[in-house]
N, C-alpha and C positions, 0 to 999 in steps of 0.2 A: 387924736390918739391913734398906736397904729393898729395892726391886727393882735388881741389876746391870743390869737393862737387856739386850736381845738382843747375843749373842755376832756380832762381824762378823769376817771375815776382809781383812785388808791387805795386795793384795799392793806391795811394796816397790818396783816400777819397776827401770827400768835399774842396776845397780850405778853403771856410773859418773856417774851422775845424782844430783840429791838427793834423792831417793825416801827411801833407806837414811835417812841425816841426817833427814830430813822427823820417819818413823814413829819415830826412835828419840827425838828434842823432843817427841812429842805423847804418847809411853809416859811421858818421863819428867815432862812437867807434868799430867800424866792424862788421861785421854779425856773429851769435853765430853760425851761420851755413850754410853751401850752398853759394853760389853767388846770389847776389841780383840785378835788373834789377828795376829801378822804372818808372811806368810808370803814366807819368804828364805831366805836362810844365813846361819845364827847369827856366824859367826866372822866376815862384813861387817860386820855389826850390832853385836857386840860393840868391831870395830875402830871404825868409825866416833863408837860414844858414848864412846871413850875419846880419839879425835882434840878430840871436842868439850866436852870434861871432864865430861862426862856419868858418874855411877854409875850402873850396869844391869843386873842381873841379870836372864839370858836363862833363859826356863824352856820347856825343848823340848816338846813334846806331838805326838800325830797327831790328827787328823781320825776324829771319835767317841771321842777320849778323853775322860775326866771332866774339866771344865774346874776350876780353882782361883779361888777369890776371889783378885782383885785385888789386890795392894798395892801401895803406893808404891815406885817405883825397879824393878818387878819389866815385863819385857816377854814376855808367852807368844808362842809360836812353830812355828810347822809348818813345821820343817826343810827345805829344796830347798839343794841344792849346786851353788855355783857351776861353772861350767866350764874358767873362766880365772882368775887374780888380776884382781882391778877394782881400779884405779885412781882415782878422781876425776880424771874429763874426760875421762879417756883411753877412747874407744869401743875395745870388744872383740868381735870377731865372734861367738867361739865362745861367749858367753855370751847370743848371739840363743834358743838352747834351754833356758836357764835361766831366763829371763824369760818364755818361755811354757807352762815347767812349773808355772812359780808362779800361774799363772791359771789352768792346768787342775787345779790341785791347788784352789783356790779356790770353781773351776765345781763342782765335784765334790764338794765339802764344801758348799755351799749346796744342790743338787738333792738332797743325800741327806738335807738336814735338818740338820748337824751345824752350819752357820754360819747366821744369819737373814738376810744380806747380805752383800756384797762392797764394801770400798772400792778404788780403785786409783790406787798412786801413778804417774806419767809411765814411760813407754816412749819407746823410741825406734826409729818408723817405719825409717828406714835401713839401721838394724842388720840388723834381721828381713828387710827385702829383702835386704838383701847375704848372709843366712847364707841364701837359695837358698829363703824362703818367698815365691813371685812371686803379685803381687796380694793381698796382706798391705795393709790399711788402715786397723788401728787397734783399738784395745779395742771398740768398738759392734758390727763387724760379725764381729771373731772373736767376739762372748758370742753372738750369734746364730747362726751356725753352731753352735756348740758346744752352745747349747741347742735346735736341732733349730727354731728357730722361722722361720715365713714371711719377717717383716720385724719392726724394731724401729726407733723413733722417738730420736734425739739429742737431747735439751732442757739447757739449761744456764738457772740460776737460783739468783737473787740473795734468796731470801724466802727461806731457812731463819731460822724464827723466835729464833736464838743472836744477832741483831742486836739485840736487845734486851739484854742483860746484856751486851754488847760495848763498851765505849767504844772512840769513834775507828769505825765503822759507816758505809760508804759506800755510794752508789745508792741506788737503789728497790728497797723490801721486798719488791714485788709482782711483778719482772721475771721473767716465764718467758719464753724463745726457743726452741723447736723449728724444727728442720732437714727440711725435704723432700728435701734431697740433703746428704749430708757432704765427704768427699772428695774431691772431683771435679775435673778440670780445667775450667777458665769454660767454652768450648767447649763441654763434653758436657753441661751441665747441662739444656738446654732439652728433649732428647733424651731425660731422665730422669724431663723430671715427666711420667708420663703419668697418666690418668683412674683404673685401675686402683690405681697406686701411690699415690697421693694421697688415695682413698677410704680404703687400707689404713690410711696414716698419720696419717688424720685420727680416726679413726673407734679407733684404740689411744692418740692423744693425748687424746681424751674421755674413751674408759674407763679410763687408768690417771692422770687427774686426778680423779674420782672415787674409784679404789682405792686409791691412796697419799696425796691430799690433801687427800679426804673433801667434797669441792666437789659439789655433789648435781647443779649444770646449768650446767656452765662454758660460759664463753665466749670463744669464740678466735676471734681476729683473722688473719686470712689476709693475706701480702704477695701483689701481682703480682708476677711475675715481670721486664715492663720498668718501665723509667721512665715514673711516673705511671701504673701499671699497664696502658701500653698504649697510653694514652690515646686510648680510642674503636677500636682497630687501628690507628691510623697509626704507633705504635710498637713492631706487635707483636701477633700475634693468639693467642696463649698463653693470654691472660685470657679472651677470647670463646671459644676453643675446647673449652679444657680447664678450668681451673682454677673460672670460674663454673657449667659445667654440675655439676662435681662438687660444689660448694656447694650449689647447690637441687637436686639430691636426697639431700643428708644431713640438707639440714633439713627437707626432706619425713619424715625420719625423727625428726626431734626436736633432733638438732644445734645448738647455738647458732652460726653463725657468721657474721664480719663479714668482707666482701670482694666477691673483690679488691680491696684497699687498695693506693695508692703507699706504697712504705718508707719512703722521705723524708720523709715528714709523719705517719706512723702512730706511730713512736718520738716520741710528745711528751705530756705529761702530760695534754693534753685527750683525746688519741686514744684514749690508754691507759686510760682512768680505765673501771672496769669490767670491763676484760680479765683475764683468768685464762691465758693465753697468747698467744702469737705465733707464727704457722709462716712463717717466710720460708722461701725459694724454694731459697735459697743457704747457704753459710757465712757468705761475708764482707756478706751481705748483713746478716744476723741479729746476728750475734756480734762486732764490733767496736762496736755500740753497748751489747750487755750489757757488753764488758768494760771499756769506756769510766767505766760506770756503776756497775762493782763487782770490776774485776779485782781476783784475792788475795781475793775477800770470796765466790766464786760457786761451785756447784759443777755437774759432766757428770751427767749423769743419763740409763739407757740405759732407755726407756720399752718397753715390751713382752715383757721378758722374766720369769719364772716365780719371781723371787726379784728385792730391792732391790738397785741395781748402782748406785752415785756414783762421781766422780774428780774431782781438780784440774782447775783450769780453765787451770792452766798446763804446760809441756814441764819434760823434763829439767831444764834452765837447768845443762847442761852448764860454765859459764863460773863459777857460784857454787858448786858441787860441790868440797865441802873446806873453804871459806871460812868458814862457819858465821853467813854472813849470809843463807841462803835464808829464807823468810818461811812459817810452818807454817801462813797463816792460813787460805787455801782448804782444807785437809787438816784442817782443822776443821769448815770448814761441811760438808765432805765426808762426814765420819764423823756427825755431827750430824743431817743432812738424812737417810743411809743408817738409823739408829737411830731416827728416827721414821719413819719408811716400814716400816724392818720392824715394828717395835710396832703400830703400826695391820696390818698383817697379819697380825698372833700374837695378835688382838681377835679372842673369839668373835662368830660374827655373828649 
């Protein structure tokens, strides 16, 4: 037999989302790559593949148990118990601590070695503030908390190389977008990029392009932050202040980097050609043009932390939850993009 490929850990998202549905289509037509672990409650899971006429045998296990060869129709499991019955669509408050057991049960199976990565399916922001966790922002900056680290970088990308054996393949194979801010209301963004932070960011978006995608001297493209990056200061002195001095002293250090660039014109095949990433400034600055170019086809990638960390590049979709029309195909490139990242980690060096 050949190599199963590194063991990942799934965790399953909101119940009432289609997380659950997602992991239990991609158990049951196999994993495009690596061994898959999901970790939820079995009795969701087992409900949901029988809503969807799914055969599944659920096979329970813990975190450093001996894993089983794979077989077809069979989905291993690291047990977490819900808190309420979930519904499809129906948000449940009390179930805001079951969805974040299932990611600390995940953190904790990757740091001790027992998983080689984590995939994660869609949460749902909301919940977890209403169940009374305040300034709760999302899978990127709980895994850094939780992993003790300074900062980690958001990148979402369309080049896992499964678009090749893909028919029906959308976007550019090439498109990485990294985030200088995530979250944020527009207002505080300007407020956030500063010199410090941005060096950090930039400087973990080199080294783990190098570490996870073996690129020996990437080259990243920097957005400004205004329109037409500035142009000169009359729209903005962000670019003069911050943003360019921190470019020429990283390439003082050897850095590749091109900037500040206007956004508007930088997302365009000539701009592009050459680039090994993009860090815009913002969210919606970055990421309505990846998803433009490969929504369903892309996957989150959380840069800087101590283990492979991927996810869907889409929400819940609370409104397809039960329907059995959700679309498993980011949850592919998901798992895909996580199982080469960790292989090239599990490379002696």
């Amino acid at each position: 037999m050949g190599d199963p490929g590194p063991l990942l850990a799934l965790t399953t998202g909101e119940p009432a989302g289609i997380g659950p549905e997602l992991a239990v289509r991609l158990a049951a037509e196999g994993s495009p790559a690596g061994r898959l672990v999901a970790v939820g409650d079995p009795g969701l899971l087992a409900e949901r593949a029988a809503a969807l006429g799914i055969g599944l045998a659920l096979v329970p296990l813990s975190p450093g148990d001996p894993v089983p060869a794979a077989r077809p129709g069979e989905l291993l499991v690291w047990p977490v118990s819900l808190r309420a019955p979930a519904r499809p669509g129906r948000l449940e408050v009390a179930n805001a601590d079951y969805v974040l057991e299932t990611l600390d049960v995940a953190i904790s199976a990757c740091r001790a070695g027992h998983a080689a990565g984590m995939v994660t399916a869609p949460l749902h922001k909301g919940v977890i503030l209403d169940a009374g966790y305040a300034g709760f922002s999302g899978h990127t900056e709980y895994l850094r908390d939780a992993c003790g680290v300074e900062e980690v970088v958001m990148m979402l990308a369309t080049d896992v190389a499964l678009h090749a054996t893909r028919p029906g393949w959308v976007g550019s194979p090439a498109l990485r977008v990294a985030l200088a801010t995530t979250h944020l209301p527009l207002r505080e963004v300007a407020d956030a990029i500063t010199a410090p932070r941005l060096t950090r960011l930039l400087r973990i978006l080199a080294a783990d392009l190098v570490r996870w995608y073996g690129i020996e001297a990437p080259r990243i493209a920097v957005c400004g932050l205004n329109p037409h990056a500035g142009e000169g200061g009359h729209l903005g002195r962000e670019e003069i202040d911050v943003i360019l001095p921190v470019l020429e002293a990283l390439r003082d250090e050897g850095l590749r980097l091109d900037g500040p660039l206007p956004a508007d014109t930088l997302f365009t095949p000539r701009h592009l050609e050459g680039v090994d990433a993009v860090l815009a400034m913002y969210h919606d600055q970055g990421l309505p043009v990846l998803k433009y170019a490969g929504f369903g086809q892309a996957a989150n990638i959380t840069l800087g932390l101590p283990f492979p960390r991927t996810s869907v590049d889409h929400g819940t979709a609370l409104d397809l939850a039960g329907s059995g029309r959700a679309d498993p195909g980011s949850l592919r490139v998901a798992v895909a993009l996580a199982a080469d990242m960790a292989a090239r980690r599990l490379q002696p060096v």
